[in-house]
N, C-alpha and C positions, 0 to 999 in steps of 0.2 A: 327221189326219196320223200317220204311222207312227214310230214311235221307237224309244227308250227310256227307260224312268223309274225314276229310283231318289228313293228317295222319305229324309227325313229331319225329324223333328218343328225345324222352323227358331228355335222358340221356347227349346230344349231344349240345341242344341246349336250350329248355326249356321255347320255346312259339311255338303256332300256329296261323294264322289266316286266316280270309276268310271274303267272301262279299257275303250278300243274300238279295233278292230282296224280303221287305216284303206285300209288295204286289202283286197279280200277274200282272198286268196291269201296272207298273211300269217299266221302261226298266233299265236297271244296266247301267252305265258308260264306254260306248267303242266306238270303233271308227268305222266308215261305213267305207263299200268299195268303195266309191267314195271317202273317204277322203282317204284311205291307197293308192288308185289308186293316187292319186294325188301328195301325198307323196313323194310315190318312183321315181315316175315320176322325182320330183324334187330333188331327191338325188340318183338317180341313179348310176350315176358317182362320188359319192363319196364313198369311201371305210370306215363303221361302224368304229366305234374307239373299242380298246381292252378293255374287261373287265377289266382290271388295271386302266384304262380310266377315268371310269364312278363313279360316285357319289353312295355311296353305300343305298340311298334308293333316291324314285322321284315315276315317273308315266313311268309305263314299259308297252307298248304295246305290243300286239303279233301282226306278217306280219300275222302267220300260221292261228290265229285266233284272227281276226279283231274284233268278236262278243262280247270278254271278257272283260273285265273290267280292267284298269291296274294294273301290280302287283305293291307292295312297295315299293320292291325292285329288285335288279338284284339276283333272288332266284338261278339262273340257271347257272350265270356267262359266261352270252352270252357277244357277241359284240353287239353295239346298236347304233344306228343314235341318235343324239343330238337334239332336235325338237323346243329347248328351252323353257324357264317357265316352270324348272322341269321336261318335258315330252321326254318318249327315244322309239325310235321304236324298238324292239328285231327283231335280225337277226336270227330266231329260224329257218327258213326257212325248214332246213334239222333237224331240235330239234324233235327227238320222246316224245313225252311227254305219252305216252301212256305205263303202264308197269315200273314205276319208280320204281327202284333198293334201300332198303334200305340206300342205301348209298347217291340218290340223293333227298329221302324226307327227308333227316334232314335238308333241307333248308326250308325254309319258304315260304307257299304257300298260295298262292290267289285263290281264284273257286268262278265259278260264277254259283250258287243254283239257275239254272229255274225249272219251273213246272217240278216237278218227277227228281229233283233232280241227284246228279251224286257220282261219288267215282273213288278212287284208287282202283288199280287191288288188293293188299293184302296188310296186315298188319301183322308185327311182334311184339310178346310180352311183346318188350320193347317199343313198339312206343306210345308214346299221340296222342291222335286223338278225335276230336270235332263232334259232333251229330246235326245237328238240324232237329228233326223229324217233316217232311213236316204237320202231321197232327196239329201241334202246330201253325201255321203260318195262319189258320185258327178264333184262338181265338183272338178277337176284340183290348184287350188290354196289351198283354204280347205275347211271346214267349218263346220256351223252348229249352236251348243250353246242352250238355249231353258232360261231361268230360269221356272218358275212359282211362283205362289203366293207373289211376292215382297211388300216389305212397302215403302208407299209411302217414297219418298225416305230408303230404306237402301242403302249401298253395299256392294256385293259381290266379291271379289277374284277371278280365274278365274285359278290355277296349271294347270301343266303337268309331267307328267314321260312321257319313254319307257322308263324304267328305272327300278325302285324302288330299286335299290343305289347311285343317286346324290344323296350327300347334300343338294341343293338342287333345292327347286323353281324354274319359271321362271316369272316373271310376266309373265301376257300383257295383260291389261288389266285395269282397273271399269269394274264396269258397275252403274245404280240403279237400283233396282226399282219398281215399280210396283203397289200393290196390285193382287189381283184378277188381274193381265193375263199375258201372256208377256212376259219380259224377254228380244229376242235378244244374240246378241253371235256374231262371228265371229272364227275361229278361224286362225291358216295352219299348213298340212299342213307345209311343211318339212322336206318329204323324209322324214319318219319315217311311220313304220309303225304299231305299239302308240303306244298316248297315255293315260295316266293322266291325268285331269282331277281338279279341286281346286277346287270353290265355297264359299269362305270367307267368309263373315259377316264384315266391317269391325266391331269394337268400337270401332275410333277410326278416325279419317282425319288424324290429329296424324302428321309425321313426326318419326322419333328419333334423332340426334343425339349420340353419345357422342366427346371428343374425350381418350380416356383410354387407349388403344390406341396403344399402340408404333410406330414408324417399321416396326420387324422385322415386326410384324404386321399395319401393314396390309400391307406386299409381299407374306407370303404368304396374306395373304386375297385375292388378287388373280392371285396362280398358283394357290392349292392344293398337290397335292404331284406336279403333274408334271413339276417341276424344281426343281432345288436352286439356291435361292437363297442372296446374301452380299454385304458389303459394302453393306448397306443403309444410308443417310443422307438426310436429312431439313435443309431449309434454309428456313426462316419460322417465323413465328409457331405456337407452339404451341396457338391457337384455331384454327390455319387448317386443322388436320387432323383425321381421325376414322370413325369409321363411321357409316351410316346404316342404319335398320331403318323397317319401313314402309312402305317406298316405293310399292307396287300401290295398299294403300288410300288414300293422299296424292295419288295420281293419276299417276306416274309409272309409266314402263316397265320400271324395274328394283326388285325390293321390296327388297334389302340392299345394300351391297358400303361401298365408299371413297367419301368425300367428301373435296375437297381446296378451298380456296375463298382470293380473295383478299382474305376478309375474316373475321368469323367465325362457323365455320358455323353457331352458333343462329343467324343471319340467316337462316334455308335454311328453317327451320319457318314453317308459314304461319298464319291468313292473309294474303293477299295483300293488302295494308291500309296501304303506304306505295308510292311511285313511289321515294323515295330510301333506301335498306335502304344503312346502310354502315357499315364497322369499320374508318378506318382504320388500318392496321398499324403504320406507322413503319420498313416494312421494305425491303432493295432488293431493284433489278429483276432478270430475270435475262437474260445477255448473246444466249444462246442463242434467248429468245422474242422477244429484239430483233431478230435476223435477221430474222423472220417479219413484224416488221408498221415496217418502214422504217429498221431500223439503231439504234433506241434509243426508249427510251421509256416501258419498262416499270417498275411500280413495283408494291410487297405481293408478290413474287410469294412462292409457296408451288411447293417442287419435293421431289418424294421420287423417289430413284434407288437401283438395287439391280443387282445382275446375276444372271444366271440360266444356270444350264446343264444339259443333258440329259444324262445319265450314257451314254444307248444308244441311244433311238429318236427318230428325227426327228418333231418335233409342230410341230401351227399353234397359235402362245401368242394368242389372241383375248384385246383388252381390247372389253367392251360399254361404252357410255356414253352420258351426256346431258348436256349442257354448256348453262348454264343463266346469266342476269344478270339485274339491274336497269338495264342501260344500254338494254336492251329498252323503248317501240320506238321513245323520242324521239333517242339518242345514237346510232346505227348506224351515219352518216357522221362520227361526233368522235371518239370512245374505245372507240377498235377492242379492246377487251380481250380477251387471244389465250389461248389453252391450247396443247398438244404433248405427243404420247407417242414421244420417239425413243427410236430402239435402233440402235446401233452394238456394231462389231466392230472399228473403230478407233480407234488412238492416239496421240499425243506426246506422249514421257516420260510422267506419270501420266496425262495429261486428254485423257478418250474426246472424239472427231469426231463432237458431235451434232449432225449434220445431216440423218438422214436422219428427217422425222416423219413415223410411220405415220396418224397423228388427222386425216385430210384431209376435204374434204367429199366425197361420195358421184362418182364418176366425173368428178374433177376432180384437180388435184394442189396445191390453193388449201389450207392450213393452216384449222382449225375456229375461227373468231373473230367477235365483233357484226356485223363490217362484212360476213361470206363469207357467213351464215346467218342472215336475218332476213326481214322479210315483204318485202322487195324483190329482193332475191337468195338464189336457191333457197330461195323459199319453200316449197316442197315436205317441207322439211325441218325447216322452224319454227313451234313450236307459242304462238300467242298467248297469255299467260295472263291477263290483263285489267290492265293497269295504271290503278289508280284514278284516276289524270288523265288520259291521254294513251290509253285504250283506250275503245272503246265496247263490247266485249264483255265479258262474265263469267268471272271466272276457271276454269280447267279442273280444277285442280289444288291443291290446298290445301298449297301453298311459296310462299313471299313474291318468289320472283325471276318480274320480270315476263314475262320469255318465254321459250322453252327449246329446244331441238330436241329431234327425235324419235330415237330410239334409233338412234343408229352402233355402227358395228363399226370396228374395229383390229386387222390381222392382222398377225403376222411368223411367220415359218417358219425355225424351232430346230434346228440340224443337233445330232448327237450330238457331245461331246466338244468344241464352243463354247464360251467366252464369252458370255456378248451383254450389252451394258449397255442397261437400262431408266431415261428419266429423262423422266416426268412432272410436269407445271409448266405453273402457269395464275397470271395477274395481271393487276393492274390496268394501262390505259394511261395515261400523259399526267397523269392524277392518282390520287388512294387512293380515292375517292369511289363509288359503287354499285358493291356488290361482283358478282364472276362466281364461278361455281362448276362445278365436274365431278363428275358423279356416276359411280362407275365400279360394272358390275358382280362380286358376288364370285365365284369360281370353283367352279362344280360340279362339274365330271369330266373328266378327263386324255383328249383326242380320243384 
């Protein structure tokens, strides 16, 4: 089968990645020979600074080959021109790249995947090395990335990026290897074009937990800096908030962002090893999630609000998420426990009109809660994780909450010179007892 392979000693260091260009007619990310001409021209007379020098990841161009795309990082440990905003020219000049020695693909490599594809001279037995078989890239709405030489029941993280200037990767799935074999995994196109791929070695599959971050910070861990945030507040327990790290290799859809839970979120660390996982709070409901699930009810809730406004350009503010409990899958008709991410532009005297929540389930207008998303209603969107009593399957996921949905989305559309108030808020129903949680993703880059 026809590919690509970039090859990495997996014992050594325990990722690989690359950039392919998913369309053909798409050109990949490098620099012309009128600009490299121009370049040198201008630093000529300066002498590269030392590998010691340089930042250990940026945008690495090659002089030799101006065509490619830049690497990550300095994989090679050249010397390199400083171009600033990140960007370094490699002095590869006299760099064989051709015929790389075991010893020099345990770095990490970048290749740029045009028509019919390219490779490394050989591979040894212990090297990880990534596929993407040219005829996949074909298919309208996915493609197909092929783990080899993976190592039995090791977990592997596969990020994404279509842009190296964007501080976060995305996490698409794990996947576990299999000695000997091919590990696939498939990928979705989503409308981009270039795709920087990221096969990460899981050292753990523990997810992490910090509940030591600011109300202020998680909000703008949750915009970034494409709006000016203010007036952030925060109303629960202070176990009930925090960030999460880990997430792809723990099994989930999102690897960092906001945990908000109505219980506390070391509950949220797995394994999956109890049916009743509960903190409770001692805390009240909030009036707002009562609307949603019959006028009253709610109790732990945990709600962080902020507002947010665009100085100039009108953007879509996306919250990603995965809303996750222990009430999974025996309580689904008793203790509807609900979450909401509204956002209003209106008020009475101080207090915003939260009623419009964007956190719906997928092509419906039903609020995201036990009773709307579980294996009887839109199941399509609920992911079982094995509840030690009440499951006959095996957990997917290494977090204690018995079952979870699959990665939503949450839009609104930010006009300039707005307001808009943001107030997320998830809790218990009916009683404090198996806690729910939302995982939200953090924000990578300004649409």
């Amino acid at each position: 089968m026809r590919g690509v392979k970039v090859g990495v000693a997996a014992a050594v260091l325990g990722f690989i990645m690359f950039v392919i260009p998913l369309f053909a007619d798409q050109p990949t990310q490098s620099i012309s020979e009128g600009e490299l001409g121009f370049v040198l021209e201008a630093i000529k007379k300066l002498p590269p600074l030392p590998p010691e020098n340089l930042p250990p990841s940026g945008m690495f161009y090659s002089v030799k080959n101006p065509e490619w795309p830049p690497f990550p990082a300095n994989v090679f440990n050249l010397s390199a021109w400083d171009l600033g905003e990140g960007g370094f020219l490699l002095d590869d000049r006299t760099w064989k790249y051709e015929g790389l020695t075991s010893a020099q693909s345990e770095q990490s490599m970048l290749m740029d995947v045009n028509s019919g594809g390219g490779s490394f001279a050989s591979y040894t037995s212990d090297e990880l090395w990534l596929e993407v078989p040219t005829n996949s890239l074909a298919v309208s709405n996915q493609f197909s990335v092929i783990l080899h030489n993976t190592v039995t029941n090791q977990p592997y993280a596969i990020l994404t990026k279509s842009d190296l200037t964007w501080s976060n990767w995305t996490a698409e799935l794990r996947v576990t290897g299999v000695a000997g074999n091919a590990t696939p995994a498939q990928l979705p196109k989503n409308d981009r074009t270039n795709l920087f791929i990221w096969a990460r070695t899981c050292s753990s599959s523990n997810l992490i937990v910090d509940a030591s971050p600011t109300p202020q910070e998680l909000a703008q861990l949750l915009v970034g800096g494409c709006v000016t945030i203010s007036n952030v507040s925060y109303t629960g327990a202070a176990v009930a908030r925090g960030t999460f790290t880990n997430g792809i290799c723990s099994g989930l859809a999102i690897d960092n962002g906001v945990i908000l839970s109505s219980g506390d979120i070391t509950n949220a660390i797995g394994p999956n090893n109890t049916y009743f996982a509960s903190s409770p709070l001692q805390t009240n409901g909030d009036t707002d999630l009562d609307t949603l699930v019959g006028g009253s009810g709610t109790i732990d809730a945990t709600v962080l609000e902020f507002d947010v406004i665009s100085p100039s350009n009108s953007i879509t503010l996306t919250f990603n998420y995965i809303f996750a409990s222990e009430e999974y899958p025996e309580y689904i008709n008793h203790y509807n426990d609900p979450m909401a991410i509204f956002v209003s532009t209106n008020y009475v005297g101080t207090n915003w009109i939260n009623t419009n929540n964007i956190a719906l389930v997928p092509g419906t207008t039903n609020s995201v809660s036990v009773s709307t998303i579980n294996e009887n209603s839109n199941p399509q969107f609920y992911v079982d994780n094995g509840d030690p009593k009440y499951s006959t399957n095996a957990p997917v996921a290494n977090v204690q909450y018995d079952g979870f949905t699959t990665l939503l989305s949450a839009q609104t559309q930010i006009l300039p010179g707005i307001t808009y108030h943001i107030k997320i808020a998830i809790a218990d129903f009916d009683d404090n007892g198996y806690d729910s949680a939302v995982f939200i993703k953090a924000a990578t880059q300004c649409p």
